[in-house]
Structures are given as C-alpha cells and as structure tokens.
N, C-alpha and C positions, 0 to 999 in steps of 0.2 A: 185544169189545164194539163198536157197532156206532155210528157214528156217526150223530147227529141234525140234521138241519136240514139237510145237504147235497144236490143234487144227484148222482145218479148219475154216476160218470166226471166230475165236478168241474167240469161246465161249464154254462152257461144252459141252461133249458128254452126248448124251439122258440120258443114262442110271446114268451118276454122277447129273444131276440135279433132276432127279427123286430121286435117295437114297439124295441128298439135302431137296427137300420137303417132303421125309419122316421122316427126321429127325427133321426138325421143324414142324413137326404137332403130332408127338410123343412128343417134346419137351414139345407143346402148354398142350395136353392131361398129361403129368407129372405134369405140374404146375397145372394145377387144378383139379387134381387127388388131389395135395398136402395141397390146398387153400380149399377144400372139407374136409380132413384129419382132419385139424388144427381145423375145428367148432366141429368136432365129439367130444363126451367123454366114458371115458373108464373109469370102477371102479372094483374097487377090495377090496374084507374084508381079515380079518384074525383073529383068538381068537374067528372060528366059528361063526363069521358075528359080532363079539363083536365092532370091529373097522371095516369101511371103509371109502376108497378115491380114490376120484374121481378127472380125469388128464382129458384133454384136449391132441389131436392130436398134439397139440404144445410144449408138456409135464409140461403143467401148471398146478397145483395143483387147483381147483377150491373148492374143498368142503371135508372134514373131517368129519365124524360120528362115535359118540364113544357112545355106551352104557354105561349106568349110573352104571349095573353091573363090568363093566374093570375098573372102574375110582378107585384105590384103593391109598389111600396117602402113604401109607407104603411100596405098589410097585409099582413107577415110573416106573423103569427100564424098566417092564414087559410092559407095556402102551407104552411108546417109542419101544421097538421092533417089538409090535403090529402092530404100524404107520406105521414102516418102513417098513415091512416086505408087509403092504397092499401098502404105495405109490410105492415100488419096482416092485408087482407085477401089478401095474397099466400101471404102464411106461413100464411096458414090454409088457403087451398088446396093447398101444399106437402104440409101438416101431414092433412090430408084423402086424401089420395092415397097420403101411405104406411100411415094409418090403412088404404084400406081393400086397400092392397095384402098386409097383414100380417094382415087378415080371410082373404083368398083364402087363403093360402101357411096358416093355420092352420085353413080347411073354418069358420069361422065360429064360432069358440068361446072367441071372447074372448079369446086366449092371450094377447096383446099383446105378441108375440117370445118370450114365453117359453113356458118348458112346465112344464107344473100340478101341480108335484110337486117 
C-alpha cells in the first residue's frame, strides 16, 4: 500500500527548500541589518537647537546637550519639555530607520521581521 501525502525519497520539493534558504538568508541579512542599526545614532534638538539628544539604534539615550541660554531655574518645566520633546523625536528617527531598514531586507511587504505564515 502506498503511502499518501509524502514526498518522493522523503525530502522537500525543490521549490520549498529553495523558499527555505531564502528565508534564512533574509533572516541572516535582518540580523545584521539590525546589529548595524543598533551602533548607528540619531539626534534630534528642539527650543531651536537650544536642547539636543542623541539615541542609539538600540534606543539608548547616549548624550544630552543643553544650551546655557534654556537653562532658566524659574522655568524647569520649559527645560524638561525641551528634552522630551527632542529624545521623542530622536527615538522616532531611531525607530524610522530601522522601520525602513526592515522594509528593504523584506523587498517591501510589510513583513515587519517577520514572515507571513
């Protein structure tokens, strides 16, 4: 009796081991697309270049720069918004860059790292 569902000689047909190594050499190219990413940095000001910050790929804050002009003791508040408003847009550009590095490394199909199945 003859077995059903199997493959001849018990191993992938061409065409699934081929889409196999394609997928683990997209995989390989993600990750170090990602490992690449992570040493990058990205900065951002705000208050007119009064504050900036600078993030890391890995969205690590590495370095704060504030002009002597922002530094006002009777407005903090204004100084803390500054910050955030520049590490925000840091990490957005961070966050932008490996968006669309992970576009590339997937030919533009939305995978979002992953794969669609």
């Amino acid at each position: 009796m003859a077995k059903r569902g199997g493959f001849p000689g018990g191993g992938m047909p061409g065409n699934m081991s081929n889409l196999m190594k394609q997928a683990q050499r997209m995989q390989r190219q993600m990750e170090e697309s990602q490992k690449e990413l992570e040493t990058k940095e990205f900065t951002a000001k705000s208050g007119g270049g009064a504050v900036e910050v600078t993030v890391t790929g890995s969205k690590e804050i590495t370095k704060v720069t504030l002009s002597k002009d922002v530094v006002d003791p009777e407005d903090i508040e204004m100084l803390e918004d500054l910050i955030m408003a520049a590490a925000n847009e840091a990490l957005r550009l961070a966050e932008t860059a490996n968006e669309e590095a992970m576009n590339k490394m997937s030919g533009g199909l939305g995978m979002g790292g992953g794969l669609p199945f």
